[in-house]
C-alpha positions as CSV (number, residue, x, y, z in Angstrom):
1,X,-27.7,18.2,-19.5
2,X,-25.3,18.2,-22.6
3,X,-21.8,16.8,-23.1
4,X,-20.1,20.1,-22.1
5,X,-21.5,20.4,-19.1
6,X,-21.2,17.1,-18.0
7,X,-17.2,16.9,-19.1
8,X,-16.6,20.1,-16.9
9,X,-18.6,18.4,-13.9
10,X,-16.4,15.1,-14.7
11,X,-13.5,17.4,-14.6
12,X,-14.1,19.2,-11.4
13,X,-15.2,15.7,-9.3
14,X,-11.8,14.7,-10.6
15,X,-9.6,17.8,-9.4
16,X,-11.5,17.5,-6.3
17,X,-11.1,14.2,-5.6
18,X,-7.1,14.5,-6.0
19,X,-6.9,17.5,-3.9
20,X,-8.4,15.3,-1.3
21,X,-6.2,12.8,-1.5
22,X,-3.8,15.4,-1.8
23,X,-4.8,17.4,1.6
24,X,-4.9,13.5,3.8
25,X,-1.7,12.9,2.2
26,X,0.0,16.0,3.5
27,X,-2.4,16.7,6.9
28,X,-0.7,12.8,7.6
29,X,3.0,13.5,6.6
30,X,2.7,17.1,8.1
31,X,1.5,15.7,11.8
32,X,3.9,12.5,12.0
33,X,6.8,15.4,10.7
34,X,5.5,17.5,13.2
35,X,5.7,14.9,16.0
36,X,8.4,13.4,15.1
37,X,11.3,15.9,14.3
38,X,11.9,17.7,17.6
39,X,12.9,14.7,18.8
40,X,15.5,13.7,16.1
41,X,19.3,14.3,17.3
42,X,22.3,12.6,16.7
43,X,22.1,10.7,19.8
44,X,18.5,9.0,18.9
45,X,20.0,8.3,15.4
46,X,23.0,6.5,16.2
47,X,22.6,6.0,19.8
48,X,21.7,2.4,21.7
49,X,18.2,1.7,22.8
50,X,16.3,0.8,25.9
51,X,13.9,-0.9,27.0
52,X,13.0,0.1,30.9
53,X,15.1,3.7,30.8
54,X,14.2,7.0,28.9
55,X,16.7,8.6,26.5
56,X,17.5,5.7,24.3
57,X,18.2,5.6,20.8
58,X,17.3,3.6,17.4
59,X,21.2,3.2,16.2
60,X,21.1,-0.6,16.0
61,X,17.5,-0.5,14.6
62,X,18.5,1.9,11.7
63,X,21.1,-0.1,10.9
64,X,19.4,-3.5,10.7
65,X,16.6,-2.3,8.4
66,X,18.9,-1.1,5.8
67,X,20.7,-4.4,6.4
68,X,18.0,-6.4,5.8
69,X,16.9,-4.5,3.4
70,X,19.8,-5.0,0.9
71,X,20.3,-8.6,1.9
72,X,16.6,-9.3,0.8
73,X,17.1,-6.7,-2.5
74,X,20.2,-8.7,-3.5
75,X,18.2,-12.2,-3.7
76,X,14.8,-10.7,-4.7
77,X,16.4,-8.8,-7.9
78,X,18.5,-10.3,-10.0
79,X,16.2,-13.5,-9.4
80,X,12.7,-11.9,-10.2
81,X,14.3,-9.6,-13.2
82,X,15.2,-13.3,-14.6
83,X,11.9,-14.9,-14.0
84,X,10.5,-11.7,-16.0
85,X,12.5,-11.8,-18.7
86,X,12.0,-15.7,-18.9
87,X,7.9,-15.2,-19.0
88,X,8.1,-12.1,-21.5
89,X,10.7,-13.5,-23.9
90,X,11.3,-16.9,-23.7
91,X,8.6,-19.0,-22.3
92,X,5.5,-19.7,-24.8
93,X,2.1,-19.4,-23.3
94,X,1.6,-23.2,-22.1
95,X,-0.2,-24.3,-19.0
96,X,3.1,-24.0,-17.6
97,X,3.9,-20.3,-17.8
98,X,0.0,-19.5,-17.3
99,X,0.3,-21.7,-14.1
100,X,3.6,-20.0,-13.1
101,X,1.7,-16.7,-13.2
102,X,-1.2,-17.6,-11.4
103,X,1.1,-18.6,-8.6
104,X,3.1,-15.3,-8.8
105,X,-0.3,-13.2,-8.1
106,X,-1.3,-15.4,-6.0
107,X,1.4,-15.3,-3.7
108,X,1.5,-11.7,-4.2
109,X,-1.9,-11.4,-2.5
110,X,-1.0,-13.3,0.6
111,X,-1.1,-11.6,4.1
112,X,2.5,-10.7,5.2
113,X,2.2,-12.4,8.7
114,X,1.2,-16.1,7.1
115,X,4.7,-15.3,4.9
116,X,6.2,-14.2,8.4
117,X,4.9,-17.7,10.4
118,X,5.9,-19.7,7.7
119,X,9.5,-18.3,7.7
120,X,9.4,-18.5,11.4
121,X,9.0,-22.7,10.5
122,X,11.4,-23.2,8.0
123,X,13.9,-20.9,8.0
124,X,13.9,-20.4,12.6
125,X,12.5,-23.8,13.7
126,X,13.9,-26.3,10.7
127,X,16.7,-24.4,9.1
128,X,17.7,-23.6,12.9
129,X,19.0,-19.6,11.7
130,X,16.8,-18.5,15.2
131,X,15.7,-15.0,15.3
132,X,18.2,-13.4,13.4
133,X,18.6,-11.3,10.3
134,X,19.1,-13.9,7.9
135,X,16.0,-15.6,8.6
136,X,14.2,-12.1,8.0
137,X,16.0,-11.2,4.7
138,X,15.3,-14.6,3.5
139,X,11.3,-14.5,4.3
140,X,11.2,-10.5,2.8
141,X,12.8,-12.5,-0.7
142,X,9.5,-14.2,-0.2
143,X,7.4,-10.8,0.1
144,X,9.2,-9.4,-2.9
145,X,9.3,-11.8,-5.5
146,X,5.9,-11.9,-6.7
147,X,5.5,-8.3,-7.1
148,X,9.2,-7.9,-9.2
149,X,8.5,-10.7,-11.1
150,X,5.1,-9.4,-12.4
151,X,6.4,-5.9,-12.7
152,X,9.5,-6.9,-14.5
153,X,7.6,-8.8,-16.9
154,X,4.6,-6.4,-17.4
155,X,7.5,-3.7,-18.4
156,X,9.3,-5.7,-20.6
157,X,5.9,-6.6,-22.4
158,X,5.1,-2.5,-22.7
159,X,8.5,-2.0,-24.9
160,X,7.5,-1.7,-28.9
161,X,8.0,-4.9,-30.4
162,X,9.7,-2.5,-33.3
163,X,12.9,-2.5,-30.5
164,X,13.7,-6.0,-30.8
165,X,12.7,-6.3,-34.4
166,X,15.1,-3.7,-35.4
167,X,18.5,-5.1,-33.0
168,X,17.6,-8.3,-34.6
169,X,17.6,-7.4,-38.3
170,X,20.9,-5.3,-37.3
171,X,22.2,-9.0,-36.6
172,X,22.4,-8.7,-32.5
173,X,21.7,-11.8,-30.2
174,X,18.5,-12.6,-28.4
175,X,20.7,-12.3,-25.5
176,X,22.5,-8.3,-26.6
177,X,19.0,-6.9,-27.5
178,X,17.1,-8.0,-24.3
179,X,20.4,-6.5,-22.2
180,X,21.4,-3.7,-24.5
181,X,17.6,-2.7,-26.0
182,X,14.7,-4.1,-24.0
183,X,16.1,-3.6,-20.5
184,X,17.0,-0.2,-20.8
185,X,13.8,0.8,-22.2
186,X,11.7,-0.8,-19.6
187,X,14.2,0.2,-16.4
188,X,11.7,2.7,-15.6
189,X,9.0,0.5,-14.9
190,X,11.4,-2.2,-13.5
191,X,12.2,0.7,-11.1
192,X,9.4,1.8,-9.7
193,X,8.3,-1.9,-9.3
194,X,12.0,-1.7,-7.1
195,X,11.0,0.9,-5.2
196,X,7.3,0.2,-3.9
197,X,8.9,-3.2,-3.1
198,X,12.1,-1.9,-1.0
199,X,9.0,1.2,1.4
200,X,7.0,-1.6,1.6
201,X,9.7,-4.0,3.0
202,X,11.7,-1.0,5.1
203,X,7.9,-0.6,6.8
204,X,7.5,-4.4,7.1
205,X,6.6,-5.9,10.6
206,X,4.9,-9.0,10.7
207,X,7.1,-11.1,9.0
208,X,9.9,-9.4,11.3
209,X,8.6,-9.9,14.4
210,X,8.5,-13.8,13.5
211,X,11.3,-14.4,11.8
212,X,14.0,-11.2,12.8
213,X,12.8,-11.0,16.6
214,X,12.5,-7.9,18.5
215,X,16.1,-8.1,20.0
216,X,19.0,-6.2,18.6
217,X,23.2,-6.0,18.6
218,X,24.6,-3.7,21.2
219,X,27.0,-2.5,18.3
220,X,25.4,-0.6,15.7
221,X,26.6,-1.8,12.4
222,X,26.7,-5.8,13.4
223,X,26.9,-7.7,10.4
224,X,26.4,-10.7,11.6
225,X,24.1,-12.5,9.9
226,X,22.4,-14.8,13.2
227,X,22.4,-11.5,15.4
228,X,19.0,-10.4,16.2
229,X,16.9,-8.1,13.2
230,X,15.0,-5.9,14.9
231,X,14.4,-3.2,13.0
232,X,12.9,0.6,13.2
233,X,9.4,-0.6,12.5
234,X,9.7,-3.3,14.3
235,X,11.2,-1.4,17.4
236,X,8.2,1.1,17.0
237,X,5.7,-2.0,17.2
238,X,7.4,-3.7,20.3
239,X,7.7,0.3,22.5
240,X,3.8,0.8,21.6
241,X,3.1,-2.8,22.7
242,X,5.0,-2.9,25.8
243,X,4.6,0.4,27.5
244,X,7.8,-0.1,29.3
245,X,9.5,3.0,28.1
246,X,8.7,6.5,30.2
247,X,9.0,7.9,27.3
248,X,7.7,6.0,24.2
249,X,5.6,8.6,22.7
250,X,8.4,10.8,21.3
251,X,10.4,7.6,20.3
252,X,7.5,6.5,18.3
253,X,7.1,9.6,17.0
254,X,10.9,10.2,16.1
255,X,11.2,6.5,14.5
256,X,8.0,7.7,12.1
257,X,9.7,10.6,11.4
258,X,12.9,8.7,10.5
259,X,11.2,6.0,8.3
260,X,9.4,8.6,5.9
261,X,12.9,10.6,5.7
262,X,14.6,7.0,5.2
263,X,12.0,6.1,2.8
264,X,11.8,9.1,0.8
265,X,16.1,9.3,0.5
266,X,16.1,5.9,-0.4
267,X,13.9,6.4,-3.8
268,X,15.5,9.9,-4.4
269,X,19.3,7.8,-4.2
270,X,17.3,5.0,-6.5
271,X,15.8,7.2,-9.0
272,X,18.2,10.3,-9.6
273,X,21.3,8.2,-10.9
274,X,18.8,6.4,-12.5
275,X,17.5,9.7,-14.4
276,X,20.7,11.0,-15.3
277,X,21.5,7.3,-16.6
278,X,18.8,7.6,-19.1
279,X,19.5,11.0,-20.2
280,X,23.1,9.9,-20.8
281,X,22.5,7.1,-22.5
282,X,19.3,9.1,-24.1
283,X,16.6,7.0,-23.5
284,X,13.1,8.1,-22.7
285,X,10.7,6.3,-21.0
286,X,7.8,4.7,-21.9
């Protein structure tokens, strides 16, 4: 067999394994869709729900897990964009650092329920917060550090050393070229890093169900910070587990419907002012 026939063979396994992945992808999307969207009305989005009658709604729900996730996204940012910036620019490589980033992907790699039982300890049981949605947003800073930190830093390191090099012989600061240079440059990266970490926490339900309850505010948009946290996935674990609900099938099916819509608006509002950010400032990414 020669080398042309074996690069067109290499080619075709690898078409044919993405349109695979391709087909589950949209066979999965396209049945939850399916499902799920006859039962979507303004009265399931923004009404209250139940627990023993039919007909309720996810109002409350929809509301906490946009709640918690921008309390959590508030901490988890600015925080692990700093630690990245301090391992890529400013910290040598000492046992230190190396230790620091062992810990990072370490924690990175823990399951989400020990994170949600050890919320449930410190921030329920010591702190005293009960289940409420500040003990949730604090334990989903916990989920979202590691993987921001590494990302932000792993981007920073992919930006040309010939970027800072030249801001620096042009007589800018350490401080101007990282915030006016590097940071710009490696926003793309930073952002997608963002983005897998904000679906992953908007599905999130072990550390939830621990630390946020499974009860929820009879007012949807409660702000109160020790008001119950449950949330749509949440609310989708607690109907399937229960059984209570004479009509819990087409709830769970319209609360999947709603977290791949929510899911999918909430990187198309991340990533499109994003994009025209770039192009107005004219950077391209890397």
């Amino acid at each position: 067999m020669n080398a042309k026939t074996v690069d067109t063979l290499a080619i075709f396994a690898l078409w044919a394994a993405g349109i695979v992945v391709l087909v589950l992808l949209a066979t999965f999307l396209g049945y939850i869709l399916y499902q799920g969207i006859p039962v979507l009305s303004a009265s399931f989005i923004l009404g209250r729900s139940s627990d023993l009658e039919a007909g309720g709604g996810v109002g409350g729900q929809l509301f906490n897990s946009f709640y918690l996730l921008f309390l959590s996204m508030a901490v988890s940012i600015p925080v692990a964009v700093g630690a990245g910036i301090y391992l890529a620019e400013y910290a040598r490589d000492t046992r230190l650092t190396r230790a620091i980033r062992l810990s990072t992907e370490c924690l990175a790699t823990v399951p989400s329920i020990v994170l949600g039982l050890f919320g449930m300890i410190i921030f329920v049981n010591i702190m005293g917060v009960g289940f409420s949605i500040i003990g949730g947003a604090l334990t989903l800073v916990l989920l979202n550090l590691p993987l921001l930190v590494r990302v932000t830093e792993e981007s920073i390191r992919t930006v040309p050393h010939d970027y800072s090099e030249a801001s620096l012989a042009l007589g800018a600061t350490k401080l101007q070229t990282i915030w006016k240079i590097i940071l710009p440059a490696a926003l793309p990266g930073i952002l997608t890093g963002i983005t897998l970490t904000a679906g992953r926490a908007l599905g999130e339900t072990a550390i939830l169900i621990f630390t946020a309850g499974t009860t929820v505010s009879r007012y949807m948009g409660d702000t109160d910070l020790l008001a119950g946290g449950e949330t749509l996935a949440v609310h989708l674990w607690y109907l399937m587990s229960t059984g209570l609900v004479p009509d819990r099938d087409a709830v769970a099916n319209g609360i999947g419907a709603m977290l791949i819509f929510t899911i999918l608006l909430f990187n198309l509002g991340l990533t499109l002012p994003l994009k025209l950010l770039q192009k107005h400032l004219g950077i391209r990414s890397q």
